[in-house]
MARPA-202649 format. One record per atom (N, C-alpha, C): x, y, z; residue in one letter. Coordinates in steps of 0.05 Angstrom, whole numbers, padded with zeros to 5 digits, always signed. Example, Ala and Ser with C-alpha at 12.3 -4.5 7.8 and 13.67 -1.06 7.14 Angstrom:
+00264-00114+00156a;+00246-00090+00156a;+00264-00066+00156a;+00257-00045+00142s;+00273-00021+00143s;+00258+00001+00157s;
//
This chain:
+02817+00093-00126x;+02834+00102-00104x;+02843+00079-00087x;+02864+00079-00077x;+02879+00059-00064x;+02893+00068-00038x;+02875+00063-00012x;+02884+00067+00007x;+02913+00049+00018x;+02922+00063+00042x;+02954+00052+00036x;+02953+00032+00066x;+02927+00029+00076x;+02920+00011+00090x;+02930-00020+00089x;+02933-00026+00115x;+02945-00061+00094x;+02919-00075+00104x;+02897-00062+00110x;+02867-00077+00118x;+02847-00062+00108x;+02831-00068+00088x;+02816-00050+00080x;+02781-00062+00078x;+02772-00047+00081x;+02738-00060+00084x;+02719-00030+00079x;+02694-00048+00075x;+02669-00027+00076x;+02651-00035+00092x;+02628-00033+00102x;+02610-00042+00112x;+02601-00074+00115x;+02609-00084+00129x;+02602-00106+00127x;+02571-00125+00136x;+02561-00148+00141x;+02548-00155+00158x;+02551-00163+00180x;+02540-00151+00205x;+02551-00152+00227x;+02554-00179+00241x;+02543-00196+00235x;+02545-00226+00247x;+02535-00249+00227x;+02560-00253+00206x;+02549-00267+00187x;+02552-00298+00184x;+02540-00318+00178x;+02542-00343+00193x;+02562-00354+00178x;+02572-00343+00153x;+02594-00363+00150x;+02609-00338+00136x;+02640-00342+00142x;+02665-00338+00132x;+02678-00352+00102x;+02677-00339+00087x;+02693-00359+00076x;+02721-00341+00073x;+02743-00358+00079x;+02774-00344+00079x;+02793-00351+00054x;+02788-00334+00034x;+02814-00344+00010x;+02835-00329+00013x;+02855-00349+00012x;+02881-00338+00015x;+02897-00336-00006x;+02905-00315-00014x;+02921-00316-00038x;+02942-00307-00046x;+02959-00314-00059x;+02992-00308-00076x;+02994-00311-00100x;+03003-00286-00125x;+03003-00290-00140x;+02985-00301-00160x;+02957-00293-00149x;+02941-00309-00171x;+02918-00278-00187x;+02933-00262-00191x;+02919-00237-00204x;+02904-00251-00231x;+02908-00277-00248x;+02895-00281-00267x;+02872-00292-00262x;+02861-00308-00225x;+02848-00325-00231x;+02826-00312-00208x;+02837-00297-00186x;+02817-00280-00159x;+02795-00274-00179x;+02789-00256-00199x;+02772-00240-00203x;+02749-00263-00206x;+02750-00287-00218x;+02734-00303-00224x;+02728-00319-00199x;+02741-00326-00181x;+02746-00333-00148x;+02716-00313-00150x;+02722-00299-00143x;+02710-00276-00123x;+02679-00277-00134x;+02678-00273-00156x;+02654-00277-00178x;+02636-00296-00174x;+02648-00320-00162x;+02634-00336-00163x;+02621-00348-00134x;+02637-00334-00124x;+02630-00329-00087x;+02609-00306-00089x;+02600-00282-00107x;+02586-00268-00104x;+02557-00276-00109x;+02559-00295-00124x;+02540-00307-00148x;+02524-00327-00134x;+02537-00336-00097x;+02527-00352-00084x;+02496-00355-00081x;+02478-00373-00073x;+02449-00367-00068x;+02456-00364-00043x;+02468-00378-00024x;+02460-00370+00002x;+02479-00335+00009x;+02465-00322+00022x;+02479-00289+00025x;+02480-00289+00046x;+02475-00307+00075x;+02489-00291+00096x;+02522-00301+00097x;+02537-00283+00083x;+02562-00291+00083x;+02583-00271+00083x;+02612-00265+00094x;+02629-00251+00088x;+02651-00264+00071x;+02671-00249+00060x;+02691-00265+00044x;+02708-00247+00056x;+02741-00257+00060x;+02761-00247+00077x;+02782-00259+00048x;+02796-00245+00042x;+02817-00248+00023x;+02835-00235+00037x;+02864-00251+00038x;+02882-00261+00052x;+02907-00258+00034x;+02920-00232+00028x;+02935-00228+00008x;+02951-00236+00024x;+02978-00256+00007x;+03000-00266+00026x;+03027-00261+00007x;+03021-00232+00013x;+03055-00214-00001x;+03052-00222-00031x;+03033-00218-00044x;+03038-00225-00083x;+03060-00205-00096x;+03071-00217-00112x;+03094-00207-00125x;+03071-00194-00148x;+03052-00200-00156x;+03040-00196-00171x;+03013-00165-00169x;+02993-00160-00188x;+02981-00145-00175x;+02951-00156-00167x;+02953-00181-00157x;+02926-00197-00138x;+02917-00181-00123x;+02926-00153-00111x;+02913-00139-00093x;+02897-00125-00098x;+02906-00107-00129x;+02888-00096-00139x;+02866-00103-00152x;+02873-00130-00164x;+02842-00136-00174x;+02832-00144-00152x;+02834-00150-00130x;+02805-00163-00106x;+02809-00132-00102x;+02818-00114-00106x;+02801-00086-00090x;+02785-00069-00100x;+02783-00084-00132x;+02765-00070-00154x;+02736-00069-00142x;+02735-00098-00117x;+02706-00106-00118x;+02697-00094-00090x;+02673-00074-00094x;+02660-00065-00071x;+02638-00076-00057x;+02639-00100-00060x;+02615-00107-00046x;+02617-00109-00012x;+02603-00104+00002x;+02610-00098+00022x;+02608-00116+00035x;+02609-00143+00024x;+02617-00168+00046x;+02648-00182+00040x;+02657-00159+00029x;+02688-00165+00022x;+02707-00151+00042x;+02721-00159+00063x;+02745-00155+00065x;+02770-00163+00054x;+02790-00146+00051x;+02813-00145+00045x;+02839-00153+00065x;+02855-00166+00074x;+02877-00168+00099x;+02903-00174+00083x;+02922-00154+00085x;+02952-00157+00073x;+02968-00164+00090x;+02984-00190+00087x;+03009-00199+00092x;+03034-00179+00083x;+03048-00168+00103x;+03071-00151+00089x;+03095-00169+00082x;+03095-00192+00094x;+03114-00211+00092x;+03103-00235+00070x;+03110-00259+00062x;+03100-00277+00053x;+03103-00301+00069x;+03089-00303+00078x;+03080-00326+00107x;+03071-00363+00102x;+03061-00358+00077x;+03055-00385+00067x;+03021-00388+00069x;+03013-00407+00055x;+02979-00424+00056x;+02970-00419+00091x;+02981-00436+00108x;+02974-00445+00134x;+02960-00414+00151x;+02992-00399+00146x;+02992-00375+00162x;+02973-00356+00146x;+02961-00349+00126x;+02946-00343+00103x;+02919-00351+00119x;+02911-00373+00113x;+02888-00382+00127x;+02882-00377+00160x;+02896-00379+00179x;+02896-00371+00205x;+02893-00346+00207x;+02904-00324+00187x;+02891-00289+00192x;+02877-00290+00187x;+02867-00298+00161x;+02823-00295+00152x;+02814-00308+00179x;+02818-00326+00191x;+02799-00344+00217x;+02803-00326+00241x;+02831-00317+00236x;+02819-00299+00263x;+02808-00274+00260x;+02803-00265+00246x;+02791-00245+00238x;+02761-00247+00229x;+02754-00277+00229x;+02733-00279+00218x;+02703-00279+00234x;+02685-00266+00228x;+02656-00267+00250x;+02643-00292+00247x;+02644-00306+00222x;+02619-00323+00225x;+02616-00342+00236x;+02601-00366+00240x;+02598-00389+00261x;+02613-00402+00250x;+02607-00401+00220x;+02620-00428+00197x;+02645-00414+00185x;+02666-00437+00188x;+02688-00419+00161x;+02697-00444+00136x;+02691-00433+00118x;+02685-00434+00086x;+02718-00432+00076x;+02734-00451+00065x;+02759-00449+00048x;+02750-00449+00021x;+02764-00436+00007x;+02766-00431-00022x;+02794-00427-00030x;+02804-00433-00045x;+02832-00428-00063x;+02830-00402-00075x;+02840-00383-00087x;+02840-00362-00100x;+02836-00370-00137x;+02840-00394-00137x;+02842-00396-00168x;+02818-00425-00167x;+02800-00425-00152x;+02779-00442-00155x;+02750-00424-00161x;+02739-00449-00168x;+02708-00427-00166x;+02690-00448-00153x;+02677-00430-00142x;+02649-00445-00132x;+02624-00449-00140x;+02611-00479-00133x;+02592-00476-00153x;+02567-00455-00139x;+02546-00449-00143x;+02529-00433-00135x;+02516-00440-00116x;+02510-00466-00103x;+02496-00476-00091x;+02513-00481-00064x;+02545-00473-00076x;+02552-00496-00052x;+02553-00484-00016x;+02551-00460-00007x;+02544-00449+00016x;+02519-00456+00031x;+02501-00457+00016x;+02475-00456+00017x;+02477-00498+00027x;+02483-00513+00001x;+02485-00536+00013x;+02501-00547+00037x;+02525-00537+00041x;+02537-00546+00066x;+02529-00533+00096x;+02516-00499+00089x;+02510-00496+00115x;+02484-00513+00126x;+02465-00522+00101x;+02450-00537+00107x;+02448-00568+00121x;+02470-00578+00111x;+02483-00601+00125x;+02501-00603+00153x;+02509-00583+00161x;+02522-00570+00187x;+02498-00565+00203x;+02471-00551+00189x;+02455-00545+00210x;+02437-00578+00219x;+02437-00595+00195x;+02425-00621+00196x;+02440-00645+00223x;+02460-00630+00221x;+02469-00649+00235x;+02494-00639+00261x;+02482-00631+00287x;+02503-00623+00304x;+02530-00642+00314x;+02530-00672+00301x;+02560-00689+00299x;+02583-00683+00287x;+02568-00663+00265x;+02584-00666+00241x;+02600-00637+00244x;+02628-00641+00241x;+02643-00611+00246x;+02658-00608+00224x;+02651-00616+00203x;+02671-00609+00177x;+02653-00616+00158x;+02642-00610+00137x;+02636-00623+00116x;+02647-00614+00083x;+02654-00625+00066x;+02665-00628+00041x;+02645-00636+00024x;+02659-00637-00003x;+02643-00643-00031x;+02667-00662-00046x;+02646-00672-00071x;+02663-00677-00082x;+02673-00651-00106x;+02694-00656-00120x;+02697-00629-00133x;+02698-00632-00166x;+02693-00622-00184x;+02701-00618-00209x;+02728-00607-00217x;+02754-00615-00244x;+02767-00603-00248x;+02766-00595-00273x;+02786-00568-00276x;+02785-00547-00293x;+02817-00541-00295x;+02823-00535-00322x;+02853-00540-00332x;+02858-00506-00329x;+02886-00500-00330x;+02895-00484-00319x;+02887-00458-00330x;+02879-00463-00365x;+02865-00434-00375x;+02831-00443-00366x;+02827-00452-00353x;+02789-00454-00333x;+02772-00468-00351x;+02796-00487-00371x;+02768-00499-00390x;+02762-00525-00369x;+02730-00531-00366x;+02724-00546-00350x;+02720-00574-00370x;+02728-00593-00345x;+02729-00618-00355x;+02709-00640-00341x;+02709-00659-00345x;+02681-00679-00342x;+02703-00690-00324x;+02721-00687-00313x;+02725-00711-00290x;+02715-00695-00261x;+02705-00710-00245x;+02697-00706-00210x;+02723-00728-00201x;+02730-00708-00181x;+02740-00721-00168x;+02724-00731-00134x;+02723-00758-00132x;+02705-00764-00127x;+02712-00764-00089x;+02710-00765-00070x;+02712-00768-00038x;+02692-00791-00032x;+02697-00808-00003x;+02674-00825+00011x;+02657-00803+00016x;+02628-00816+00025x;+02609-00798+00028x;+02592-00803+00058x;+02602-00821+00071x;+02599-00829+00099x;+02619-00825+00120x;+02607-00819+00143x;+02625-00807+00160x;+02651-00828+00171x;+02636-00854+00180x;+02656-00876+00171x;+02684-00877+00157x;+02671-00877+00136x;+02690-00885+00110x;+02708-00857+00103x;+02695-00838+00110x;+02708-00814+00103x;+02737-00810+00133x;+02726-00808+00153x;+02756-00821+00177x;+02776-00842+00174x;+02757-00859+00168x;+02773-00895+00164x;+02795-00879+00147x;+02783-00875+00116x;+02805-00871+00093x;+02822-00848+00099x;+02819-00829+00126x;+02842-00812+00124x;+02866-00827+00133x;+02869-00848+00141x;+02881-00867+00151x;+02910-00868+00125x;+02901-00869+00098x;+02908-00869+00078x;+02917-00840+00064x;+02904-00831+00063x;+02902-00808+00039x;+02884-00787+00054x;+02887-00761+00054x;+02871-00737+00049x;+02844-00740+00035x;+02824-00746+00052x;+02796-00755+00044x;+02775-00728+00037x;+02788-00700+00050x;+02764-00677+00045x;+02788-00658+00022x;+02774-00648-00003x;+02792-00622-00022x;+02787-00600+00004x;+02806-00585-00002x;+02800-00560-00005x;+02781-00541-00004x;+02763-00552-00004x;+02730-00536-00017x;+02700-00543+00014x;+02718-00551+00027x;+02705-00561+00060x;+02689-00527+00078x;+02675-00530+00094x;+02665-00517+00114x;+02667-00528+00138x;+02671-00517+00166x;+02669-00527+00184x;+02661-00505+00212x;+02654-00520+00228x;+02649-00499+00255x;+02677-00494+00257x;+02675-00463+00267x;+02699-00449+00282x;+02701-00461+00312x;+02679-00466+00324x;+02686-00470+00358x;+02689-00499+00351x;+02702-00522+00335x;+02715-00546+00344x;+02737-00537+00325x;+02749-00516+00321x;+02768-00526+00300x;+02798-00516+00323x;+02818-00531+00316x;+02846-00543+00344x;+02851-00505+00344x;+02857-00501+00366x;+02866-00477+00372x;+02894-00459+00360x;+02912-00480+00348x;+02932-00475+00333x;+02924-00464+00311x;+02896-00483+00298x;+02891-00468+00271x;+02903-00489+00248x;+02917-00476+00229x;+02930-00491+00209x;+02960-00499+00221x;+02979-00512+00217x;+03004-00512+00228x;+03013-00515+00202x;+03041-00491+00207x;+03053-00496+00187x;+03066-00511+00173x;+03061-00524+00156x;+03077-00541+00148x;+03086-00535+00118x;+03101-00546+00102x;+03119-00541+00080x;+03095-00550+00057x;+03073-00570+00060x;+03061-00577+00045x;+03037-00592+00065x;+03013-00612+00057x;+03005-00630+00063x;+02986-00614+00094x;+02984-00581+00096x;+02978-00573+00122x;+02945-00578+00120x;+02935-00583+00104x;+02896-00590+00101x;+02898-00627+00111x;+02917-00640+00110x;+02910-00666+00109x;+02912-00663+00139x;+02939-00655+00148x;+02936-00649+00178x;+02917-00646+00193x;+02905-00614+00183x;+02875-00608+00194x;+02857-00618+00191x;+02844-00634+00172x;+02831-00654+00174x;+02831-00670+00192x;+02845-00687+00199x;+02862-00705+00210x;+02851-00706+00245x;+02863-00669+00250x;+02860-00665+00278x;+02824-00653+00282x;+02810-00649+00254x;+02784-00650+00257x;+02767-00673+00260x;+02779-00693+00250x;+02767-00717+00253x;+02767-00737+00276x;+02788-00718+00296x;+02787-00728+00327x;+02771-00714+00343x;+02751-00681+00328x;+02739-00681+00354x;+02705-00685+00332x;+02704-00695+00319x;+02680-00706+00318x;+02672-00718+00289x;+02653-00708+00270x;+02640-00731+00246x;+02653-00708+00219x;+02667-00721+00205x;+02679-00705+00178x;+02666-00719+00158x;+02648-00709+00131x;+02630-00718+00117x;+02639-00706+00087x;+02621-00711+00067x;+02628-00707+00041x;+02600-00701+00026x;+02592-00692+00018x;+02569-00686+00002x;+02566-00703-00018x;+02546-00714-00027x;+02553-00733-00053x;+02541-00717-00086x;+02564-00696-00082x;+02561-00685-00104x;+02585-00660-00103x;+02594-00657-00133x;+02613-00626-00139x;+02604-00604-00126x;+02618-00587-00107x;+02608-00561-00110x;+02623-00536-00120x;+02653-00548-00120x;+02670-00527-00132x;+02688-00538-00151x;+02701-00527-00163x;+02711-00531-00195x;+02747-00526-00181x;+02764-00534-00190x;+02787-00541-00181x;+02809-00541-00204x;+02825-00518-00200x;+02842-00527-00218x;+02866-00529-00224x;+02868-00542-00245x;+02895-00565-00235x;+02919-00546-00258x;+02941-00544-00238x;+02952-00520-00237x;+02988-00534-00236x;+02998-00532-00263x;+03029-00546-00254x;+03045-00529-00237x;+03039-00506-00231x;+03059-00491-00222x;+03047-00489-00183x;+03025-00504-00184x;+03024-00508-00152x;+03032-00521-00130x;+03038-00512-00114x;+03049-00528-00095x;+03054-00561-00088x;+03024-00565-00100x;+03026-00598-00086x;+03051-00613-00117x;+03047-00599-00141x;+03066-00603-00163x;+03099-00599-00150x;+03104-00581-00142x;+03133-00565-00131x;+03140-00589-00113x;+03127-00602-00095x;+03137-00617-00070x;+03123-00641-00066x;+03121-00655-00095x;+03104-00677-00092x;+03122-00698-00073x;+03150-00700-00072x;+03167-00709-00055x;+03162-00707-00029x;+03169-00682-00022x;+03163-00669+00006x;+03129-00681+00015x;+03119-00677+00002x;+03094-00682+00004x;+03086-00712+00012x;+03106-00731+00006x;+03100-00762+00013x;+03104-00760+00038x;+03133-00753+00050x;+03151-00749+00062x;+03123-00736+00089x;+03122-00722+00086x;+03101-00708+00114x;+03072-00725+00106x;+03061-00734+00088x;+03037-00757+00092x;+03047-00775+00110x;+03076-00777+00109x;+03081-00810+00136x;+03071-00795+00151x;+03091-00774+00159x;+03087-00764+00190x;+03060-00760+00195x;+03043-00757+00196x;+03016-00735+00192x;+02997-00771+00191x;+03007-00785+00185x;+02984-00811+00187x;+02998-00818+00209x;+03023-00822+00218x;+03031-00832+00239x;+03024-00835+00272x;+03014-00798+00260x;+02998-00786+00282x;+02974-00797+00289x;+02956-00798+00276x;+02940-00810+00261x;+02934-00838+00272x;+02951-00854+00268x;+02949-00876+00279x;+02949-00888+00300x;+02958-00863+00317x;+02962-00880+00347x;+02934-00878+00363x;+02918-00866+00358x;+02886-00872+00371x;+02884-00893+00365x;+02895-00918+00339x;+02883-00944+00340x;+02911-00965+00363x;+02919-00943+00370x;+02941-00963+00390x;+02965-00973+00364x;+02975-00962+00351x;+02992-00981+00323x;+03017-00956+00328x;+03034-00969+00338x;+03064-00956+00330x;+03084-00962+00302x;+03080-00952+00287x;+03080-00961+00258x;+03118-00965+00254x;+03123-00987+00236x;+03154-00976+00238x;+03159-00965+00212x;+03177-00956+00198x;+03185-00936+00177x;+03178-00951+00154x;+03175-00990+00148x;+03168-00990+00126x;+03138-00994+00126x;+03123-00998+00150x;+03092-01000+00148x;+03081-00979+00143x;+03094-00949+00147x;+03089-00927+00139x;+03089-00922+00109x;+03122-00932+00097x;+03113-00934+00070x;+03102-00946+00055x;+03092-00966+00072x;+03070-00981+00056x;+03042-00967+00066x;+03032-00956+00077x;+03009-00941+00102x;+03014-00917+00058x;+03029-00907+00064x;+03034-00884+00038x;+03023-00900+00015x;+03036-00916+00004x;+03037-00928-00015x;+03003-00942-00032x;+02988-00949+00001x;+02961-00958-00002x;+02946-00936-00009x;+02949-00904+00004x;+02935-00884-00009x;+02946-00871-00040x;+02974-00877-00048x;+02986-00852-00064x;+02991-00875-00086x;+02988-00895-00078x;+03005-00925-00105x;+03033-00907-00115x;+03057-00903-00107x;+03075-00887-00104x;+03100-00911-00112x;+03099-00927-00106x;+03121-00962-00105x;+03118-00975-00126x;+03140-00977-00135x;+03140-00996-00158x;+03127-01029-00146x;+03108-01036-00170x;+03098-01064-00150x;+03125-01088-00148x;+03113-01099-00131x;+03122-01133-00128x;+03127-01146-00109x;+03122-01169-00105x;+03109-01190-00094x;+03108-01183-00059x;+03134-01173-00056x;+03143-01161-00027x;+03128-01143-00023x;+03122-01128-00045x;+03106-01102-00026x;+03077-01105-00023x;+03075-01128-00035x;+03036-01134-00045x;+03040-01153-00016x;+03060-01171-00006x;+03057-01185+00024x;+03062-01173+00040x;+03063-01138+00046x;+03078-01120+00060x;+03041-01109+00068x;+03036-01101+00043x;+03005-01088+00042x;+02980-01106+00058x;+02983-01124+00046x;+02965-01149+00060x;+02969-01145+00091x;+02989-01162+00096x;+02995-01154+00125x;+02993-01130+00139x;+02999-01103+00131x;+02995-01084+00140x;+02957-01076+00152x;+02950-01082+00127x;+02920-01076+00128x;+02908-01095+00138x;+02915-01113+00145x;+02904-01137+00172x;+02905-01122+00197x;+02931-01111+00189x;+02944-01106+00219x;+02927-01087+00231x;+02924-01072+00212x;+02902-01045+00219x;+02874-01052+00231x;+02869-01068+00218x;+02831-01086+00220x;+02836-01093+00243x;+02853-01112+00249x;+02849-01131+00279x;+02854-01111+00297x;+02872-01082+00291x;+02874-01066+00310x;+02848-01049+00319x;+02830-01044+00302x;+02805-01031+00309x;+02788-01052+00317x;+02785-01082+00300x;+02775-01105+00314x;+02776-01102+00357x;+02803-01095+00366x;+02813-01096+00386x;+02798-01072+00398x;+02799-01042+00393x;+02795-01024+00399x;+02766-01014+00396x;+02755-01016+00372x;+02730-01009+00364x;+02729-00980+00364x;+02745-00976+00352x;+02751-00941+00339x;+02726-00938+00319x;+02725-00952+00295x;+02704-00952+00276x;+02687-00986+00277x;+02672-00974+00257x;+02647-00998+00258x;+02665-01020+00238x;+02676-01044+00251x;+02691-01068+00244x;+02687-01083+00218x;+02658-01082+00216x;+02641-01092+00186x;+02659-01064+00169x;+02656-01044+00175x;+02663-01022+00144x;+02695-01026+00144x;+02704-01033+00173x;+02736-01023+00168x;+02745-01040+00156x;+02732-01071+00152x;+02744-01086+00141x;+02742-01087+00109x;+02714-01080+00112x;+02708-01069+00080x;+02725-01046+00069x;+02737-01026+00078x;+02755-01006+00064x;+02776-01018+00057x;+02785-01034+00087x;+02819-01049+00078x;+02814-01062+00052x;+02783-01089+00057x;+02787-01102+00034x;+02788-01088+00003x;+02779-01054+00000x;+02768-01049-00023x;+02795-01037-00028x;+02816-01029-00012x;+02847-01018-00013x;+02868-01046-00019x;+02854-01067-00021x;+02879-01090-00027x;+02869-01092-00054x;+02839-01089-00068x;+02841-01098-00092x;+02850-01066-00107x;+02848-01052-00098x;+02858-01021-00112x;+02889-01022-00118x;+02907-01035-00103x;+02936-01042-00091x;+02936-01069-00116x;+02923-01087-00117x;+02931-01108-00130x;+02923-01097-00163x;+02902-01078-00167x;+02899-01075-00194x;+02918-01059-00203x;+02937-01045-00189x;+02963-01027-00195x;+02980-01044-00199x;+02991-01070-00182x;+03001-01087-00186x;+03009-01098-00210x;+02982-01106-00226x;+02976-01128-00254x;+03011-01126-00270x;+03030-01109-00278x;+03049-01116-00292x;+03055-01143-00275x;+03056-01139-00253x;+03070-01165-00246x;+03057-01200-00253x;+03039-01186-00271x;+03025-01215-00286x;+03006-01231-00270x;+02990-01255-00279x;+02972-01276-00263x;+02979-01275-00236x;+03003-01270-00224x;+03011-01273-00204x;+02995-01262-00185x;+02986-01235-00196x;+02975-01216-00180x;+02946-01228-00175x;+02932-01235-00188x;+02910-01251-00191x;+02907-01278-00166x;+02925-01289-00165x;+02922-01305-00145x;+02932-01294-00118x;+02951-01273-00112x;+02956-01267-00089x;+02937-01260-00082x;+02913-01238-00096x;+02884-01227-00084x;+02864-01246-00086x;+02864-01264-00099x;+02851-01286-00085x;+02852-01292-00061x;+02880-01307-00058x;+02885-01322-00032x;+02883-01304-00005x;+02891-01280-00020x;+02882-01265+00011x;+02865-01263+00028x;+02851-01262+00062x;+02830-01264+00067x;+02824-01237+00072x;+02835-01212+00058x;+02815-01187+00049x;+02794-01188+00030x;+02806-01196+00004x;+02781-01208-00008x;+02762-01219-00012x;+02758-01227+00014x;+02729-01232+00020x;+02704-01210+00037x;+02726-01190+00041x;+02709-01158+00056x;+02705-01148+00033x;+02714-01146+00008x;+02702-01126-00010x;+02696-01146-00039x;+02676-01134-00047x;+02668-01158-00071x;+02672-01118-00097x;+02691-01129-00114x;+02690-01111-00137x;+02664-01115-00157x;+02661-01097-00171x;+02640-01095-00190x;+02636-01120-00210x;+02631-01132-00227x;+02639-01152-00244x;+02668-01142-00264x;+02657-01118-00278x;+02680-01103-00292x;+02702-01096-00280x;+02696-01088-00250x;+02725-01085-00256x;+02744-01109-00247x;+02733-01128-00237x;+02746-01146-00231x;+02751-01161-00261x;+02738-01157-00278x;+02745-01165-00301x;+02769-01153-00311x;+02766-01136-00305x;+02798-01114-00315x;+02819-01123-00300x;+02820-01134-00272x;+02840-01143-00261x;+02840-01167-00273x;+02829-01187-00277x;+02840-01212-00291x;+02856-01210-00318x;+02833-01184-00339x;+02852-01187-00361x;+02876-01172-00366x;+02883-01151-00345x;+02906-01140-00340x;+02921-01161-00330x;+02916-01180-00315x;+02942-01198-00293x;+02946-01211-00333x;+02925-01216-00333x;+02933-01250-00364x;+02945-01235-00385x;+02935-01212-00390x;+02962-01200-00416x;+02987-01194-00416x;+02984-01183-00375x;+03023-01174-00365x;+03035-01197-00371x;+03018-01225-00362x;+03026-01253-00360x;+03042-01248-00389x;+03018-01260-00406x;+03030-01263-00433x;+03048-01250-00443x;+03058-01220-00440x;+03081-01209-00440x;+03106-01215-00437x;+03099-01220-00406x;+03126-01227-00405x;+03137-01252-00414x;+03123-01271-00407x;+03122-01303-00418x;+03132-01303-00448x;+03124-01279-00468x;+03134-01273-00497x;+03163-01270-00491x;+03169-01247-00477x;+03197-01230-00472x;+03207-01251-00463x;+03197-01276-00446x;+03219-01298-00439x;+03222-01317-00457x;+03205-01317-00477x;+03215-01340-00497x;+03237-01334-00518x;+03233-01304-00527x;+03248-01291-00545x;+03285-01304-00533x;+03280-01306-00517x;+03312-01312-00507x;+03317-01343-00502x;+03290-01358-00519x;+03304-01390-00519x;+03316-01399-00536x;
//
């Protein structure tokens, strides 16, 4: 039976400590297993709020197959987007904690149980994350983790760069910005992060708890353009607690250090350097973060930048030398071995391709 309700529920628990809110469109092949695996949780004081956002598809009916009574249902009559999707489960939501999930992810079993445990460990901390596992678009799972920092440090410092928490995060409701998600066209989690990491400690678990999957027909695929394009803006923001008014190409270089997006060479590797000085001596000045790590992230972002580099041959090899980042981060033996024999074979390459023409 199918009530013609666009909110539908059963009994729920009356004050349950965490929310989790999936929001979903179009994903009738992948909810049922979503949901499954949110049921399958160890920790049970929990509600789930599914956040139908207008599916062309029939996603409604399979989440309404399931009666468990810590399932609500909430229909979008319109199609509103991710942001606005997520902001109806939150306001609607009772628990202390609210829990994101994707509709076509799964969770691992543990992972409620571990993060509310780490939320309760620590009253600094107002967001915490994992790292995640991925899984190809028919759910066969694969051995790569995608990996996050795991210090509260390093996990702020690097939003500086790149989107440091997936998808798969918990956080207190009473610090999260009163707007909620803002809409944006893409990139609206890096945002919120972003504005979570100004009112207090954003962390990472040092371990998978949900499975992720990588999906060509998703969004961050559709607007990987768009998507650079609002990372400026959205770090820009970003940046001005360290006092740094960025100009349009320190930004695309600010992009470039998290996304490696630029074709290399020599200009943009003296663009990077400088930039990421610029940043150090700026918290040097301010003491936003602890000076020893910030310098250590920059330095571990110039040899990440210079090993993308290597076509441009030996060259690359001595610019990260001479730099004085390289002395904040010391690479592993290997992989600094890999940057030498990547700079000496681009070398030899090209040095071939230039002889051929004597």
């Amino acid at each position: 039976m199918k009530f013609s309700s666009t909110e539908w529920s059963v009994t729920v628990t009356e004050s349950p400590r965490v929310s989790v809110i999936v929001p979903a469109w179009n994903v009738a092949n992948y909810i049922g297993d979503t949901i499954e695996s949110l049921l399958a949780q160890t920790y049970v004081d929990f509600e789930i709020i599914i956040v139908d956002d207008c599916s062309e598809d029939n996603t409604y009916d399979v989440a309404f197959r399931y009666s468990d009574s810590r399932i609500r249902i909430i229909r979008h009559e319109v199609n509103q987007g991710p942001a606005r999707a997520r902001n109806t489960g939150i306001r609607n939501a009772k628990g202390e904690f609210i829990a994101l999930l994707d509709a076509d992810d799964l969770a691992y079993p543990k992972r409620l149980e571990l993060q509310v445990a780490a939320l309760d460990a620590d009253p600094r901390l107002v967001m915490i994350g994992s790292h995640v596992s991925l899984m190809t678009d028919a759910g066969v799972r694969l051995r790569n983790i995608w990996k996050r920092p795991v210090t509260a440090e390093e996990t702020a410092i690097c939003l500086i760069f790149r989107n440091t928490l997936s998808a798969v995060y918990m956080f207190r409701k009473s610090m999260m910005p009163e707007d909620g998600y803002r809409s944006l066209k893409v990139s609206e989690d890096y945002d919120f992060n972003i504005r979570m990491a100004q009112r207090g400690w954003i962390n990472n678990l040092n371990e998978p708890l949900s499975w992720v999957r990588v999906r060509r027909s998703g969004l961050t695929g559709q607007f990987s353009h768009s998507m650079l394009e609002f990372h400026k803006q959205i770090a820009k923001e970003y940046l001005e607690h360290l006092g740094l008014c960025p100009t349009d190409r320190e930004l695309e270089v600010n992009t470039h250090i998290g996304e490696l997006n630029l074709e290399p060479s020599v200009e943009l590797l003296e663009d990077v350097e400088a930039w990421l000085i610029k940043l150090a001596t700026a918290n040097d000045r301010l003491h936003k973060y602890d000076t020893t790590i910030f310098w250590m992230i920059c330095g571990k972002e110039w040899f990440e930048v210079c090993k993308f580099a290597t076509p441009l041959g030996i060259h690359v090899l001595k610019i990260y030398n001479a730099s004085p980042l390289s002395k904040y981060f010391r690479p592993g033996a290997k992989e600094y071995l890999k940057l030498i024999v990547k700079s000496a074979i681009r070398h030899k390459r090209s040095s071939d391709r230039r002889s051929d023409y004597l």
